[in-house]
C-alpha positions in Angstrom: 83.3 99.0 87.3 86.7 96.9 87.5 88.0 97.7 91.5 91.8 98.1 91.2 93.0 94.0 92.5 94.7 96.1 95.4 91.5 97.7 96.7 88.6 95.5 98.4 85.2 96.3 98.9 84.1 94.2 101.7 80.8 94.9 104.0 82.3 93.7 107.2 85.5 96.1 106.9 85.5 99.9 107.4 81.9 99.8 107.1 82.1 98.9 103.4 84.1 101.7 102.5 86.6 100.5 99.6 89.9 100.2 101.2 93.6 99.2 100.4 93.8 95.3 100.8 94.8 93.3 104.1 94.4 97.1 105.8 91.5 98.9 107.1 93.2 102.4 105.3 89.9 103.4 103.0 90.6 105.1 99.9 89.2 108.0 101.2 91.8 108.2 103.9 94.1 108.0 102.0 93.0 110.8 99.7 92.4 112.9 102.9 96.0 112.5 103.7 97.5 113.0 100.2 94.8 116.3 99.7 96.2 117.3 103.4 100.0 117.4 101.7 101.3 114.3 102.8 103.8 112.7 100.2 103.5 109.4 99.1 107.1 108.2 101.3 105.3 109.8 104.7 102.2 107.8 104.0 103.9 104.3 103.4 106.4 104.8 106.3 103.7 106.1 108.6 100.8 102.8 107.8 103.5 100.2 106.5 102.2 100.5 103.0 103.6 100.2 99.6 103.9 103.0 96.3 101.7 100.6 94.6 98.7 100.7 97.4 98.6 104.4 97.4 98.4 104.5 93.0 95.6 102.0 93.2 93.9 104.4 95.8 94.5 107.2 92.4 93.5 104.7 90.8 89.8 103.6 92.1 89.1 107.4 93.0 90.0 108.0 88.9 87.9 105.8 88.0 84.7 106.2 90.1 85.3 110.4 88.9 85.6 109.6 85.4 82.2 107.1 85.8 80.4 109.9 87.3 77.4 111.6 85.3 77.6 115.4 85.8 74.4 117.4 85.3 73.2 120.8 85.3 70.3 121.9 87.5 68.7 125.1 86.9 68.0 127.0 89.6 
């Protein structure tokens, strides 16, 4: 899978969680925040990010969804 050339995946930072680059914001914080209601404009003033860092977050997190294999397990 292509990583978004604003996200890193890097072992030694945030435990190898993907994250926004030259941050330690992981992606998943990120969507925590944005699932939580915050806007995009209260997310970059609050961590000194850009629009553009926050839509590669959407970005990686679409792509890892639609790269997912779903399957039914009968119970």
């Amino acid at each position: 899978m292509e990583v978004p050339e604003r996200i890193v995946i890097d072992s030694e930072k945030c435990a190898g969680k993907p994250c926004i680059r030259g941050t330690r914001l992981s992606v998943d914080f990120i969507l925590e925040l944005l699932a939580s209601g915050w806007s995009f404009t209260q997310i970059q003033e609050e961590y000194e990010i850009e629009k553009e860092d926050i839509l590669a977050v959407l970005q990686y997190a679409h792509k890892i969804i639609s790269e997912e294999d779903v399957f039914k397990i009968s119970t």
